[in-house]
SERO-222755 format. One record per residue (C-alpha): residue number from 1; z, y, x; residue in one letter. Coordinates in nm, 3 decimals. Example, Ala and Ser with C-alpha at 12.3 -4.5 7.8 and 13.67 -1.06 7.14 Angstrom:
2
+-----+---------+---------+---------+-----+
|   n |      up |   north |    east | res |
+-----+---------+---------+---------+-----+
|   1 |   0.780 |  -0.450 |   1.230 |   A |
|   2 |   0.714 |  -0.106 |   1.367 |   S |
+-----+---------+---------+---------+-----+
***
This chain:
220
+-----+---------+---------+---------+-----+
|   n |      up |   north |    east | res |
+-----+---------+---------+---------+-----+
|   1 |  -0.466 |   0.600 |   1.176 |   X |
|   2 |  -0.613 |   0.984 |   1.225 |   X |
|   3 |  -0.399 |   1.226 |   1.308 |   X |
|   4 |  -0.422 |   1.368 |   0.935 |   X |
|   5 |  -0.282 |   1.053 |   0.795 |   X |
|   6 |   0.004 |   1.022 |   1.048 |   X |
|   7 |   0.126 |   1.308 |   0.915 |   X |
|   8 |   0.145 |   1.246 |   0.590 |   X |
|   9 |   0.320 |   0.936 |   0.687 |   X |
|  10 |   0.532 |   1.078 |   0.904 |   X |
|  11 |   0.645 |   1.374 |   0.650 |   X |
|  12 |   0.687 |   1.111 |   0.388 |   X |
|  13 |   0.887 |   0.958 |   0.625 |   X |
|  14 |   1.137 |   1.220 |   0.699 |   X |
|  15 |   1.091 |   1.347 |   0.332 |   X |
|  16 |   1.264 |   1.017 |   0.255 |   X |
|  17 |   1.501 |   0.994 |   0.534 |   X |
|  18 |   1.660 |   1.341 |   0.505 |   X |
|  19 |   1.521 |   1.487 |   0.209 |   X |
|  20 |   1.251 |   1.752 |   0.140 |   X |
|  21 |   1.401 |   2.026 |   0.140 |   X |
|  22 |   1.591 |   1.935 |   0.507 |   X |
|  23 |   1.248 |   1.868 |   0.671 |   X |
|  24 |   1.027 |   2.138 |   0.840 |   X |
|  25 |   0.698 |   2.162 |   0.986 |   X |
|  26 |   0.807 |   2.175 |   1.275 |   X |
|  27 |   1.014 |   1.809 |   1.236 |   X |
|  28 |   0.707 |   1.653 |   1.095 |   X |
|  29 |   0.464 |   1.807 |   1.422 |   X |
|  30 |   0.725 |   1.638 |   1.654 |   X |
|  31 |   0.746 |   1.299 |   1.478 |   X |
|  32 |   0.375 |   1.291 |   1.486 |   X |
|  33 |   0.384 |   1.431 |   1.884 |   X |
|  34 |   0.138 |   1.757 |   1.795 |   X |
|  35 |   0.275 |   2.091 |   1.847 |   X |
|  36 |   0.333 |   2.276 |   1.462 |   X |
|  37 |   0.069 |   2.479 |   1.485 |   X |
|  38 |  -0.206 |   2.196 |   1.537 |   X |
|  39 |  -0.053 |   2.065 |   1.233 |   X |
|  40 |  -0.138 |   2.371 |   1.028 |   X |
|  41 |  -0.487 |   2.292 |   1.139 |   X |
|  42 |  -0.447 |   2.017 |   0.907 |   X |
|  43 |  -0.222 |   2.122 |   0.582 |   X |
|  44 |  -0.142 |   2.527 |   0.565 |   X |
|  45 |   0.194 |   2.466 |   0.470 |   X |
|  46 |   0.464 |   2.167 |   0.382 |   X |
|  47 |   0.388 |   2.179 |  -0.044 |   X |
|  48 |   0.009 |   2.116 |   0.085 |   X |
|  49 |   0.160 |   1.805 |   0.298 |   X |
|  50 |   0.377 |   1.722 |  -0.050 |   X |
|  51 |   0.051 |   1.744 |  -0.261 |   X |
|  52 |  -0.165 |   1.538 |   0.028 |   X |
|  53 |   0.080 |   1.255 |  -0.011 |   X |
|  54 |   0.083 |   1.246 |  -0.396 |   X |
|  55 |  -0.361 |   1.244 |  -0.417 |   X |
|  56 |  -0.282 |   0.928 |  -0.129 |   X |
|  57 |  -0.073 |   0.743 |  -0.288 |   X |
|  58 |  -0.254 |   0.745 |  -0.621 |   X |
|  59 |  -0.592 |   0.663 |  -0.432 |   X |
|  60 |  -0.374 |   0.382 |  -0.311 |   X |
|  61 |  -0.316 |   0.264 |  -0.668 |   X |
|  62 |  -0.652 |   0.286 |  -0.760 |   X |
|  63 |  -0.816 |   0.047 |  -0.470 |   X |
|  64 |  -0.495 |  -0.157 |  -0.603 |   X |
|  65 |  -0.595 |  -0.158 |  -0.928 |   X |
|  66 |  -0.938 |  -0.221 |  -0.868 |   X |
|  67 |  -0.870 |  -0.530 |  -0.669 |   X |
|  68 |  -0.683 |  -0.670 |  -1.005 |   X |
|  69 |  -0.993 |  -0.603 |  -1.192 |   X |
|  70 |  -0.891 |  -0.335 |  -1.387 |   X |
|  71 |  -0.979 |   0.064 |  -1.393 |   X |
|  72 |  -0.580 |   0.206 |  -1.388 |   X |
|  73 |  -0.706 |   0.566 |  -1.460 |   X |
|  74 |  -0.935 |   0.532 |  -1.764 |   X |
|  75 |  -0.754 |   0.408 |  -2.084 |   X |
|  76 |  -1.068 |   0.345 |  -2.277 |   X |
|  77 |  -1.206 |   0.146 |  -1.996 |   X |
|  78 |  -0.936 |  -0.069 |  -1.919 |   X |
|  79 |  -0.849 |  -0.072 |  -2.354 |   X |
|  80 |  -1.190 |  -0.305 |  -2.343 |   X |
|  81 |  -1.047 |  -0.496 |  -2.020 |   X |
|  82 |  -0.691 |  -0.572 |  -2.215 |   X |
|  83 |  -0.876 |  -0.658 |  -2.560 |   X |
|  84 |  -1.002 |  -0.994 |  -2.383 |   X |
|  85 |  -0.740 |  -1.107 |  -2.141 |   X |
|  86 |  -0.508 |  -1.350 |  -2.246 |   X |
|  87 |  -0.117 |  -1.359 |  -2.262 |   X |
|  88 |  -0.066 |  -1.582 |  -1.948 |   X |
|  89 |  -0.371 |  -1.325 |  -1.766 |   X |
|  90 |  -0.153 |  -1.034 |  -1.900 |   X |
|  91 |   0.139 |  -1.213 |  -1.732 |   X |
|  92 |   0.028 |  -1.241 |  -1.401 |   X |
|  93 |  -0.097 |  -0.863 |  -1.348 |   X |
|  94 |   0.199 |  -0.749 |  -1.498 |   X |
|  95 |   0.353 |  -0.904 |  -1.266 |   X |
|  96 |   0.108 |  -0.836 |  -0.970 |   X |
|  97 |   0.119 |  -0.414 |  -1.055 |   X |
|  98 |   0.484 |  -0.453 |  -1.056 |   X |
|  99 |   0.530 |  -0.616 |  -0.730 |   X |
| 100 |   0.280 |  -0.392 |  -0.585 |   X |
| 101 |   0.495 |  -0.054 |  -0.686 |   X |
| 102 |   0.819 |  -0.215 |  -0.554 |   X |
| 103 |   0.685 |  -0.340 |  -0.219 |   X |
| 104 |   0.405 |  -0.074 |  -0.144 |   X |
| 105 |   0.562 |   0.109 |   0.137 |   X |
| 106 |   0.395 |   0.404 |   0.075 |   X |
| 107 |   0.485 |   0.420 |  -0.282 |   X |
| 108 |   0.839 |   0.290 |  -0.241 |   X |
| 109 |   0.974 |   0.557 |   0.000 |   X |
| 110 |   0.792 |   0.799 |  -0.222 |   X |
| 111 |   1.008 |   0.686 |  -0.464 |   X |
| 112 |   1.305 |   0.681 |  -0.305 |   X |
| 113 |   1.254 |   1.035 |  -0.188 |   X |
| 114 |   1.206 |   1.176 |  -0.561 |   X |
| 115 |   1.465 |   0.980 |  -0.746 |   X |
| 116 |   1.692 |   1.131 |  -0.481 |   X |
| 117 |   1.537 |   1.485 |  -0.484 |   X |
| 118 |   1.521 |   1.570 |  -0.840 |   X |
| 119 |   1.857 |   1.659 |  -0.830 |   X |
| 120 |   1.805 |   1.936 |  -0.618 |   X |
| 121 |   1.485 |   2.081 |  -0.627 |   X |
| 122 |   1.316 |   2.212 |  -0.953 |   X |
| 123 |   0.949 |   2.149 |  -0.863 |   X |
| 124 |   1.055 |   1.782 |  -0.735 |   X |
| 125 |   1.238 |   1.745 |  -1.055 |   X |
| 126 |   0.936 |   1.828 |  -1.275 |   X |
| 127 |   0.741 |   1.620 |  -0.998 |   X |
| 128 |   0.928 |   1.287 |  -1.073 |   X |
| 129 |   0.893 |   1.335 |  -1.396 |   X |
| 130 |   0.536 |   1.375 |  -1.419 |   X |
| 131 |   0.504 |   1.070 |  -1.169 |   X |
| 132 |   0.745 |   0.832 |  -1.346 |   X |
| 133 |   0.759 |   0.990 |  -1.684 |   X |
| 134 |   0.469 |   1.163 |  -1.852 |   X |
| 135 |   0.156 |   1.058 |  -1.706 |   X |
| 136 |   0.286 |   0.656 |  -1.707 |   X |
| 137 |   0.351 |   0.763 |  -2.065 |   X |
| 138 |   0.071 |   0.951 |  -2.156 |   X |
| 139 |  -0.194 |   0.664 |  -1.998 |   X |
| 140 |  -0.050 |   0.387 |  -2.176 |   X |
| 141 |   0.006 |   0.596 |  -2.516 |   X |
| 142 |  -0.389 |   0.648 |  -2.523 |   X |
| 143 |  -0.461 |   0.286 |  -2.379 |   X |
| 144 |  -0.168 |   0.128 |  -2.657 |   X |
| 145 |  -0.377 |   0.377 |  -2.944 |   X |
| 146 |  -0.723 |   0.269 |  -2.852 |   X |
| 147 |  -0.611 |  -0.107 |  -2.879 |   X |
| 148 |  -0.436 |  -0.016 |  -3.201 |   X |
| 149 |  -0.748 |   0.127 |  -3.357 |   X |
| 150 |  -0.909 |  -0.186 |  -3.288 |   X |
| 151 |  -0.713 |  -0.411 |  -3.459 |   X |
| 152 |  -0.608 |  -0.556 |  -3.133 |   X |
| 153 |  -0.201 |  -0.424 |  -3.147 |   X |
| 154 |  -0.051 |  -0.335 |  -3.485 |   X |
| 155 |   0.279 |  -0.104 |  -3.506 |   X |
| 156 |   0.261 |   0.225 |  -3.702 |   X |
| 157 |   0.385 |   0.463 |  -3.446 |   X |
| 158 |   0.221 |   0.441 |  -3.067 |   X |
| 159 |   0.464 |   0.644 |  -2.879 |   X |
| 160 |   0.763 |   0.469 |  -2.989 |   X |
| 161 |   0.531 |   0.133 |  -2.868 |   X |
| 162 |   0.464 |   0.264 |  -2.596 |   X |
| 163 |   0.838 |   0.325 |  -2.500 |   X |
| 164 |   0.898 |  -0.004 |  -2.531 |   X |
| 165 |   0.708 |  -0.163 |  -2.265 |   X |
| 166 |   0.737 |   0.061 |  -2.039 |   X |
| 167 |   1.076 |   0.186 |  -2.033 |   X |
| 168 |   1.234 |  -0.182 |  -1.963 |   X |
| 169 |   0.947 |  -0.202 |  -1.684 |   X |
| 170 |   1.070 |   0.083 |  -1.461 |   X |
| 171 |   1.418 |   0.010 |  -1.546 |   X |
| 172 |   1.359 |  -0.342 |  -1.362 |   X |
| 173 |   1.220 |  -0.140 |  -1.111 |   X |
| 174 |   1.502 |   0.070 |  -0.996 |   X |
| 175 |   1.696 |  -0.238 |  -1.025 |   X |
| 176 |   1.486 |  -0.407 |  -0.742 |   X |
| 177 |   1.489 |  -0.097 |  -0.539 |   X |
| 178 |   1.878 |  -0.087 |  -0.535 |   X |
| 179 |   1.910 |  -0.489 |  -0.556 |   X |
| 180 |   1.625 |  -0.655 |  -0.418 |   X |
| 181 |   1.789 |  -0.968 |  -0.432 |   X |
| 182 |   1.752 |  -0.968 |  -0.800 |   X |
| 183 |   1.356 |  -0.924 |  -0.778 |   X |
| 184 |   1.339 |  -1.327 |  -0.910 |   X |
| 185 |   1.548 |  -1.283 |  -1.180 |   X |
| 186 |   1.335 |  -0.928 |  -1.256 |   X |
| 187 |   1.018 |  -1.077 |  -1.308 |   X |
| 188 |   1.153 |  -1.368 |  -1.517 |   X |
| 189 |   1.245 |  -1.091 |  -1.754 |   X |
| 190 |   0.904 |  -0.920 |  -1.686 |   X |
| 191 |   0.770 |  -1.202 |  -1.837 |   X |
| 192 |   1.003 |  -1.267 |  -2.107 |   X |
| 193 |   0.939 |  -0.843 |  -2.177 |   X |
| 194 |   0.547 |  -0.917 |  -2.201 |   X |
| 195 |   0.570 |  -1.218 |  -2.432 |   X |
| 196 |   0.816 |  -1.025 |  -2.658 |   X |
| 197 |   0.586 |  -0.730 |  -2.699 |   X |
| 198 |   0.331 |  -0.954 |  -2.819 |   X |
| 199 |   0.533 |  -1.114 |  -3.039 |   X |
| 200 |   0.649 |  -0.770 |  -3.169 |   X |
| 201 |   0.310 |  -0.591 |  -3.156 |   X |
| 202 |   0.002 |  -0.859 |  -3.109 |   X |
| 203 |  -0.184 |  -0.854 |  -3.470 |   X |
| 204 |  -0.152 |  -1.173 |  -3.635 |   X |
| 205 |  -0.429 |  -1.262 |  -3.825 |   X |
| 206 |  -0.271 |  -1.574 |  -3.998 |   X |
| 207 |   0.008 |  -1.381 |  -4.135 |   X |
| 208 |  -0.249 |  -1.043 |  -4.233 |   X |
| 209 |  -0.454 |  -1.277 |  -4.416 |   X |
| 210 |  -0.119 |  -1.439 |  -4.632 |   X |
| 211 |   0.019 |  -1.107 |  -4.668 |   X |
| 212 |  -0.309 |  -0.982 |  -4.801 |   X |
| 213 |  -0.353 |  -1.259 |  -5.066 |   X |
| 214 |   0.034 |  -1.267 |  -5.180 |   X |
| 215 |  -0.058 |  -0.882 |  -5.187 |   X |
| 216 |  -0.384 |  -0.964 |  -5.392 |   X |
| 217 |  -0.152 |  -1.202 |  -5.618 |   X |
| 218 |   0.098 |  -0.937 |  -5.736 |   X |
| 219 |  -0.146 |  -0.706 |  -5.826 |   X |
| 220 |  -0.296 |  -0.987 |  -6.067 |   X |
+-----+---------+---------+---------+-----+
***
């Protein structure tokens, strides 16, 4: 590991040891054993350390995601990826994505450090929720729409959809990260969640066809 990358893992680190706003330069340069102002050779400032470790951790996601064969960034990419997989596939990267967010180290203290910090920073605040919130939300809106349009998924209004797979998903989440005894039991209900949504949301084309030709009938 270069002396860049130990300090972002040493910041993140500290960041989720004492909090962010209880961490200096200064801390991070002598947990990495550089003097603070060979660190500013590196990052200007502590929110360029904070923004260093966000860009890692989602290139981290994306060799992750590319390793399970799918794009994680582009929805209309990995739309054409879902459209062929089957339940039991869907299954087992559900599962493999969620294990990977509760057991990356780099992405669990990240974690830990937000959840705790949004109560008493603004920016970290509006951070967690673009992390955990909006962009989660906003990805799988647009990949949920594009498999709509296709006839794959059938529901008449994508965001509230979309709220209900993921919602339940980080919700098992925080449960592992304060339980992690109960990380069996989570991903028997990850997989009960999956098949559900199907059930709820996969287009039948049996019961489209029927309802078309009873529809057919009363207009006779």
């Amino acid at each position: 590991m270069d002396t860049k990358q130990k300090i972002l893992d040493e910041a993140l680190t500290l960041f989720s040891e004492k909090g962010y706003a209880n961490v200096f330069v200064a801390d991070i340069a002598e947990r990495v054993g550089i003097k603070a102002p060979s660190l500013y050779k590196h990052y200007k400032n502590k929110q360029a350390i904070f923004d260093a470790i966000i860009e890692e951790m989602n290139r981290r996601f994306l060799k992750e995601a590319g390793a399970l064969k799918i794009n994680g960034a582009d929805a209309a990419k990995d739309a054409e990826i879902y459209k062929h997989i089957t339940e039991e596939q869907l299954i087992t990267l559900g599962n493999n994505l969620f294990l990977y967010f509760l057991h990356d180290d780099y992405t669990r203290r990240f974690r830990k450090m937000l959840t705790i910090e949004q109560f008493h920073d603004k920016k970290l605040a509006a951070a967690y929720m673009k992390q955990y919130v909006d962009d989660p939300l906003s990805y799988q809106g647009m990949l949920f729409g594009l498999m709509v349009s296709s006839g794959v998924l059938q529901t008449e209004n994508v965001e509230i959809m979309t709220l209900h797979f993921y919602a339940p998903i980080y919700m098992l989440l925080t449960i592992c990260d304060r339980n992690p005894e109960r990380e069996k039991e989570a991903l028997k209900t990850m997989e009960a969640h999956i098949r559900q949504f199907n059930k709820l949301y996969a287009r039948d084309e049996k019961n489209m066809q029927n309802n078309k030709r009873r529809s057919q009938r009363r207009a006779k």
